[in-house]
C-alpha positions in Angstrom: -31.9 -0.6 -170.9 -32.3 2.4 -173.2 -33.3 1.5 -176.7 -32.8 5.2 -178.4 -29.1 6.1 -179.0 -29.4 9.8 -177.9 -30.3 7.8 -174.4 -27.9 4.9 -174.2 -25.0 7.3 -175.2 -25.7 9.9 -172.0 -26.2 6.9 -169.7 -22.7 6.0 -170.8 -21.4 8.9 -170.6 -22.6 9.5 -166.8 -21.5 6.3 -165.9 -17.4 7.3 -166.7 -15.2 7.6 -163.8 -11.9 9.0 -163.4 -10.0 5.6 -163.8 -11.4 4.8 -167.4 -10.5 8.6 -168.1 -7.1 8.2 -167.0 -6.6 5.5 -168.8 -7.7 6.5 -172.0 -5.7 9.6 -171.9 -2.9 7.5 -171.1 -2.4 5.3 -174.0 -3.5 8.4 -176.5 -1.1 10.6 -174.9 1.5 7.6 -175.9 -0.1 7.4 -179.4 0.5 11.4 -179.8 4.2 10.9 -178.5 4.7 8.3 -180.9 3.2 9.7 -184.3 4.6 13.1 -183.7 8.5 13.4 -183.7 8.6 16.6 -183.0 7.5 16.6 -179.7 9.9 14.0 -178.6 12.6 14.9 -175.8 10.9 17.8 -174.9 9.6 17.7 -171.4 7.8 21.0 -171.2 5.9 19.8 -174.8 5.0 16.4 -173.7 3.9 18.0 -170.1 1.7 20.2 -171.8 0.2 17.3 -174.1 -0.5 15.5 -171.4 -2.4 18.1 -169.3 -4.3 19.2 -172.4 -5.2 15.6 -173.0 -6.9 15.2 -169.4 -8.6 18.3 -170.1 -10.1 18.1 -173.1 -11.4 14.6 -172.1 -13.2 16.5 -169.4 -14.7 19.2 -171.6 -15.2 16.3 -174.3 -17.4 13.6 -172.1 -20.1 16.3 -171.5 -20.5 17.3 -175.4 -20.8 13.8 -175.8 -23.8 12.7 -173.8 -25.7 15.9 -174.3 -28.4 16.0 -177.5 -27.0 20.3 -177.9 -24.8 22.2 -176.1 -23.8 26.4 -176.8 -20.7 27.2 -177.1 -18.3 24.9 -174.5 -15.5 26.4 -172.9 -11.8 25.7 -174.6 -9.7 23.8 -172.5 -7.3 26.2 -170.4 -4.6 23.6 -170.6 -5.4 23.1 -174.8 -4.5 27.3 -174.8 -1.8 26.8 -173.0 -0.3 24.0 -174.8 -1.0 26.1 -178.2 1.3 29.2 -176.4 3.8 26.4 -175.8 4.0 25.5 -179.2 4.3 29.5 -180.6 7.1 29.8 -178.1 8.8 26.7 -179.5 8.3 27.8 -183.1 6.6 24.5 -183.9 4.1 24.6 -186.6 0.7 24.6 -186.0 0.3 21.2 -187.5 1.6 19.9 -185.0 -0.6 21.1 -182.2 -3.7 19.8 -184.8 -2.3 16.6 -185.5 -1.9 16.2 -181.7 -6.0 16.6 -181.1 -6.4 14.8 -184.5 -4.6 11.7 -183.3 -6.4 11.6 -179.7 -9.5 11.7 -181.5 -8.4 8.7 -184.0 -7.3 7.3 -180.5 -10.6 8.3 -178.5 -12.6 6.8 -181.8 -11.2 3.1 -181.6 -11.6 2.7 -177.9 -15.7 4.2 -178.8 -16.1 1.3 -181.5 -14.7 -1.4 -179.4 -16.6 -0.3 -176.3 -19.7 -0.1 -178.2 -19.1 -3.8 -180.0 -19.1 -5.6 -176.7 -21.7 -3.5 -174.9 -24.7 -2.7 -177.5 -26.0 -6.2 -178.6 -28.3 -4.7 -181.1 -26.3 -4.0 -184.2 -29.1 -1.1 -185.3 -28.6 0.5 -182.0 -25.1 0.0 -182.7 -25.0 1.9 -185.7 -27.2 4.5 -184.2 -25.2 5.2 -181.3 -21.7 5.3 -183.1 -23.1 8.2 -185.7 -24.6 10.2 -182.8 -21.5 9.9 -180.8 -19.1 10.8 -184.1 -21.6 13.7 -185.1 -20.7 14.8 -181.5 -17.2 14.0 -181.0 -17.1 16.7 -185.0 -18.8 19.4 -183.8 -16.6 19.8 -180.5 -13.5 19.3 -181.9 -14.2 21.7 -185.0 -15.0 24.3 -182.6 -12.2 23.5 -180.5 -9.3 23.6 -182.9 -10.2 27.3 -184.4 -10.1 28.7 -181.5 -6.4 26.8 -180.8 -5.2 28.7 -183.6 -6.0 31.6 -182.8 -4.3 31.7 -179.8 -1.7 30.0 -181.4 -1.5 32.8 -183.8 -2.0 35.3 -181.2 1.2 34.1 -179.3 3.1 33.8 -182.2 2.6 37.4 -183.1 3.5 38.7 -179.8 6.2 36.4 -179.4 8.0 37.2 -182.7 7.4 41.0 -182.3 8.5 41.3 -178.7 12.0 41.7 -176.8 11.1 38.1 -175.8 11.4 37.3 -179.3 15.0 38.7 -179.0 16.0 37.6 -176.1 15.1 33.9 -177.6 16.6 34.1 -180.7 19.5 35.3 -179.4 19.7 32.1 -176.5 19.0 30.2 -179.3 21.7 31.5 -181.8 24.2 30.8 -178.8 22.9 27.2 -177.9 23.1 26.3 -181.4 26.6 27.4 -182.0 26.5 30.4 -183.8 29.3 32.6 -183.9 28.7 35.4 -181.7 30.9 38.3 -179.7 30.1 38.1 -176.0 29.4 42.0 -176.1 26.5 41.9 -178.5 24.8 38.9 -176.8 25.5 41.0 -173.7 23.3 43.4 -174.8 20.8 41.6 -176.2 20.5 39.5 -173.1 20.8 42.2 -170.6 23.5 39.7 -169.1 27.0 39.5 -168.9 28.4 37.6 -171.1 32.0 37.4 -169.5 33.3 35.5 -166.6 31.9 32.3 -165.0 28.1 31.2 -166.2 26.3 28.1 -164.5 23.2 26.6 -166.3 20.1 25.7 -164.4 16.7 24.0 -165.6 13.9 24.5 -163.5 10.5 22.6 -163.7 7.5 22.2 -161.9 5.1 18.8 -161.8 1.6 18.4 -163.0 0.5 18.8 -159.2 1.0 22.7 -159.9 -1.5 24.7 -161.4 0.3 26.8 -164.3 -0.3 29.7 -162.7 1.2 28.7 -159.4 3.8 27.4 -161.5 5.4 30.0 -163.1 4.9 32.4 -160.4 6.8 29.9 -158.1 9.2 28.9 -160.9 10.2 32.4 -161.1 10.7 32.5 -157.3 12.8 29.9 -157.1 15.4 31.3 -159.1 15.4 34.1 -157.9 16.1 32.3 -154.0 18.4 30.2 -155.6 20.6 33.1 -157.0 20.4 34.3 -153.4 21.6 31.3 -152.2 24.7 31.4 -154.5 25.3 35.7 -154.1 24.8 35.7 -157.7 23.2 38.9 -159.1 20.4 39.4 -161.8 19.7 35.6 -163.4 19.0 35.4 -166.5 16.0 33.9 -166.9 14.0 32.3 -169.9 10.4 30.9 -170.0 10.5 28.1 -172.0 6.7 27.1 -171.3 4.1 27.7 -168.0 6.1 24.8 -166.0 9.8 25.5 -167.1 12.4 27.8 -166.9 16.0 28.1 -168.1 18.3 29.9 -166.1 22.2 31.3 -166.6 23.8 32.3 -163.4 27.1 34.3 -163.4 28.7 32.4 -160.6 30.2 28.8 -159.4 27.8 27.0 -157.7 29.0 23.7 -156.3 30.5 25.7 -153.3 27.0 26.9 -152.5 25.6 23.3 -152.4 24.3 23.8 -149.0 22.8 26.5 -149.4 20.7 25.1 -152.2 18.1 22.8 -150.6 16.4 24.9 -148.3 16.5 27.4 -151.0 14.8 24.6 -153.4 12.2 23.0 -151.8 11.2 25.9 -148.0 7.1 24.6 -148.5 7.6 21.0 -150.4 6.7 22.6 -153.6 6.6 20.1 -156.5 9.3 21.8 -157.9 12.8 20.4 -159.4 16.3 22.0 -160.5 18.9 20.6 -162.5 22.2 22.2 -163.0 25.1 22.0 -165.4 28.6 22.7 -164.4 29.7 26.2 -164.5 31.9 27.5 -167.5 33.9 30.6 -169.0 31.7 33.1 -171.4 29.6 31.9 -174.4 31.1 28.5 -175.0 30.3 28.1 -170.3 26.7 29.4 -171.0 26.2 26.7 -173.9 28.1 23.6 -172.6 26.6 24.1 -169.1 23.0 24.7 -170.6 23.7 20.7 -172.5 24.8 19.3 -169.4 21.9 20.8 -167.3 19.2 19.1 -169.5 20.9 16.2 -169.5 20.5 16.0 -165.6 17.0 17.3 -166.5 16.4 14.1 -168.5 17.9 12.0 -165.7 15.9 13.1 -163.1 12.1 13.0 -165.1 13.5 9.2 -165.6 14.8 8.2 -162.0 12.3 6.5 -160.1 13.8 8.4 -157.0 14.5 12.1 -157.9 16.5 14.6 -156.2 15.4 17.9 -156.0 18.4 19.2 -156.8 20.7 17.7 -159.2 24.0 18.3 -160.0 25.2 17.3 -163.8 28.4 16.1 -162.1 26.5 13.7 -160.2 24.7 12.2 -163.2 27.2 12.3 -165.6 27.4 8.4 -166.1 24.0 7.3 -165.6 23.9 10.1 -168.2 25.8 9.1 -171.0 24.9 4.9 -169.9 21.4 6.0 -170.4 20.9 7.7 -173.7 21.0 4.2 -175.5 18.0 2.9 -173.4 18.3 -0.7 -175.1 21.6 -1.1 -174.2 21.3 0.0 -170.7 18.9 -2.2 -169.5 20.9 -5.0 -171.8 23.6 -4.4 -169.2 21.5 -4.5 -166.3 19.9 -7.6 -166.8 23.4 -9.3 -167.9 25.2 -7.8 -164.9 22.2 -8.0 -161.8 20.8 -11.2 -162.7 19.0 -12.3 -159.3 19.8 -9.4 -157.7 17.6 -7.0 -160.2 14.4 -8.4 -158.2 12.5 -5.3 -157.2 11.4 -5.8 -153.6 12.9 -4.5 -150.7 15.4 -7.3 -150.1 16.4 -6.5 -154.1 17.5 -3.4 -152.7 18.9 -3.6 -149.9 21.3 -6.2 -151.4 21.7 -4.0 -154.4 22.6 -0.9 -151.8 25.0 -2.7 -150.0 26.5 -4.2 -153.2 27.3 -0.5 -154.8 28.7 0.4 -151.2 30.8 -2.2 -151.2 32.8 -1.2 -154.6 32.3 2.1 -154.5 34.3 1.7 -151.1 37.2 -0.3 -152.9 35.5 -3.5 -151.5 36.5 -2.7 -147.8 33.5 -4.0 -145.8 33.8 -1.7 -142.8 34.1 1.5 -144.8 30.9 0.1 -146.4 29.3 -0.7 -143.3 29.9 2.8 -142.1 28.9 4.1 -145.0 25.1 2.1 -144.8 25.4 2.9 -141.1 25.0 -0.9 -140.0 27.7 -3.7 -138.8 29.9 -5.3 -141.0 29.2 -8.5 -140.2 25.6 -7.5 -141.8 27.4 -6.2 -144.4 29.5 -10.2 -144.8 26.2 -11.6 -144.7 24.9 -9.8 -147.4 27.9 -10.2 -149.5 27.6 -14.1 -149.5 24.2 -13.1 -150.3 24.8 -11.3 -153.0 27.0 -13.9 -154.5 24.2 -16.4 -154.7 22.5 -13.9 -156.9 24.5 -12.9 -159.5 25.8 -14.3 -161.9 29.5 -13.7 -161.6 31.3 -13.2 -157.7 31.4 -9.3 -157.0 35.0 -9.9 -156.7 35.3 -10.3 -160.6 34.4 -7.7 -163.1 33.8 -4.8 -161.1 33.5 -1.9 -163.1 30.4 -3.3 -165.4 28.7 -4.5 -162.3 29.7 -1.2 -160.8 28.2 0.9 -163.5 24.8 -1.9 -163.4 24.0 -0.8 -159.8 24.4 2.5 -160.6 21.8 2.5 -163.2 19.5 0.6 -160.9 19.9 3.3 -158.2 19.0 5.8 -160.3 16.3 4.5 -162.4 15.1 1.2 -161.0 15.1 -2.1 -161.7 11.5 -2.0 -162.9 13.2 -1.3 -166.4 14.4 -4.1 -166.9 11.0 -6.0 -166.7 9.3 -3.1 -168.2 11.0 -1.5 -171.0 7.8 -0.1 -172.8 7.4 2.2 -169.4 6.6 5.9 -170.0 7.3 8.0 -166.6 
C-alpha cells in the first residue's frame, strides 16, 4: 500500500474504470439539471451537459493522479457546450455554475471515497489537499478558456445574418407581431402559404461533427421526399436542427422513412402539423417539440413522429405526477413489466381501440381470437375493474404505457 499521498492518489486514479466514471457523471449531470433552471426542457442544452460532463471527467482523472502536468487540452465537448450556450443567449453563469456544481458533485463522492478507503486519517488529510489542489488548478484553467469561446461565439453570433435569422425565428415563436413580407425577407423564406414544422436530432452515438453534417442531410432528403423546395433550416446546437417546410406533409408519409433512417443513423425527426403563414410556422413549431419531448421520453421511439400521433400522450404527459397516478390506478396487475405484461397490455389497447370486437383485434395483433378471449379473461384477473367498464381512462392508461413504459410507474425518479 502507498503511504505518500502523491502515490496513493495516482494508484487510484489508474485503477478507475469506465463504470465508476459513468456513474459519477450520471448523478452530477442530475445534480447540474437540478440546481440550474435554466437548462431544464431543453434537450440540445442537457445533451450537451451531458457530453461535456463525460469529457471533462476524462481530461480531469489524468490531472488528478499526475504530480504536474503543461497545459491539458480543453474538452471539445466543454467548447461545444459553451457555443451552445452563446447560441441560446444564456448567460455565461450558467455554463460556470454547470462545471462549478460537477466539481461540488465530483468533491463529495472524493471525501466519501477516501473516508472508507484511507485508514490513516494523516494520509487522509494528505491525500484530500493534493487531490483539491489538483482538482483547482484544472478547472481554473479550464473555465477561462470556456469563456472565451463563449465570448467568441457570442460575438459572431450577434454580429452575423445568423444572428438575424434567429432573432427573427424567435420574434415569431414568441408571438410578436410581424408582416409575413418582412420575416420573408429576413428569413429568405416564404412566409405565405402552408408551413410544416420539423425538429431534427441526433443521439450521443454521433460524433458532433458527423452530426450536423448528417442533420443537415436529412432535411434536405426529407424536403425531397415531400417536393418541398429550399427548407428553412436553423441550427439550434451541433445535434439539433429546426426546420419549416412550405408544404403538407402527412400525404408524403411514405416517403418519409427511407428518407429518415437509408444507413440506421441515430438520427430522429419530429413533426408538427402543417399550418397557414406566421401563426402555421409558430403553432406547428409548438407541436413539433412537443412530439420531440415525447419521443426522448418513450422507451420505444419512432423515428419519425408525427404530432398527430402523440397528441394525447402529449398533453396526458406534461403533468408527470399525474400520469403515472393514472396508470397505476387504471393497470393495476397488468402494469407488470415483463413480456406477459405486455402482451396482455397490447392486446388490451387492441381490444378498445377496436370498439371491443375481438376478431377485429385479433386481426389487428395478427393472431386467433380465441387467443385474443383468452387473454381477455386474463386481463380481467388483473385489473382492477373489467375492461368492459370505464373504458376511456383505461383506454388512455395503455396508451401511456405504450408509449413510455410501465417502468414509470415503479420508477418515477428515472432520467432517460
Amino acid at each position: 500500500m502507498r503511504t505518500d499521498a502523491s502515490g496513493w492518489l495516482e494508484a487510484a486514479v489508474a485503477e478507475l474504470d469506465e463504470s465508476w466514471l459513468t456513474t459519477v457523471v450520471d448523478s452530477g449531470i442530475d445534480e447540474v439539471l437540478g440546481q440550474i433552471a435554466e437548462v431544464s426542457g431543453d434537450h440540445a442544452v442537457q445533451a450537451g451537459i451531458l457530453e461535456m460532463g463525460y469529457e471533462a471527467m476524462r481530461s480531469l482523472a489524468p490531472a488528478l493522479g499526475t504530480a504536474w502536468w503543461s497545459d491539458p487540452e480543453v474538452p471539445r465537448a466543454g467548447m461545444e457546450c459553451a457555443r451552445l450556450f452563446a447560441q441560446r443567449g444564456l448567460p455565461p453563469t450558467v455554463l460556470m455554475k454547470s462545471y462549478r456544481v460537477g466539481q461540488t458533485h465530483l468533491w463529495r463522492v472524493a471525501m466519501r471515497s477516501a473516508k472508507s478507503e484511507i485508514a490513516d486519517p494523516e494520509l487522509r488529510l494528505q491525500v484530500l489537499e493534493l487531490a483539491w489542489e489538483r482538482l483547482h488548478r484544472w478547472i481554473e484553467f479550464v473555465l477561462p478558456r470556456l469563456s472565451d469561446v463563449y465570448e467568441a461565439e457570442r460575438d459572431h453570433w450577434i454580429r452575423g445574418d445568423l444572428a438575424r435569422r434567429a432573432e427573427m425565428i424567435t420574434a415569431i415563436l414568441t408571438g410578436a407581431t410581424i408582416t409575413p413580407d418582412h420575416a420573408s425577407r429576413i428569413l429568405n423564406h416564404p412566409m405565405r402559404g402552408a408551413q410544416t414544422a420539423l425538429v431534427l436530432w441526433a443521439g450521443l452515438d454521433v460524433t458532433e461533427s458527423r452530426a450536423m453534417v448528417g442533420l443537415q442531410a436529412l432535411a434536405a432528403r426529407i424536403a425531397g421526399a415531400v417536393n418541398a423546395d429550399g427548407p428553412l433550416i436553423h441550427s439550434t446546437s451541433s445535434r439539433e436542427l429546426w426546420v419549416w417546410l412550405r408544404t403538407g406533409i402527412r400525404q408524403h408519409v411514405d416517403n418519409l422513412t427511407p428518407a429518415v433512417d437509408p444507413h440506421g443513423n441515430d438520427m430522429w425527426v419530429a413533426i408538427g402539423r402543417g399550418g397557414e403563414g406566421i401563426d402555421g410556422f409558430r403553432s406547428s413549431h409548438t407541436e413539433a417539440r412537443a412530439a420531440q419531448r415525447v419521443v426522448v421520453d418513450a422507451h420505444k421511439p419512432e423515428r419519425v413522429t408525427f404530432y398527430d400521433d402523440v397528441e394525447i400522450v402529449s398533453l396526458l404527459s406534461r403533468d408527470r405526477v399525474a400520469m403515472r397516478a393514472l396508470m397505476q390506478h387504471e393497470l393495476g396487475g397488468l402494469a407488470s413489466p415483463d413480456n406477459r405484461g405486455q402482451r396482455l397490455r397490447e392486446t388490451a389497447l387492441a381490444y378498445l381501440s377496436c370498439e371491443r370486437n375481438i376478431t377485429a383485434a385479433a386481426k389487428q395483433l395478427q393472431t386467433h381470437r380465441n387467443t385474443v378471449a383468452y387473454r381477455l379473461r386474463q386481463i380481467d384477473e388483473l385489473l382492477p375493474a373489467p375492461i368492459s367498464g370505464h373504458r376511456h381512462h383505461l383506454e388512455l392508461a395503455l396508451m401511456l404505457a405504450d408509449t413510455f413504459g410501465v417502468q414509470l410507474i415503479a420508477q418515477p425518479g428515472t432520467r432517460r
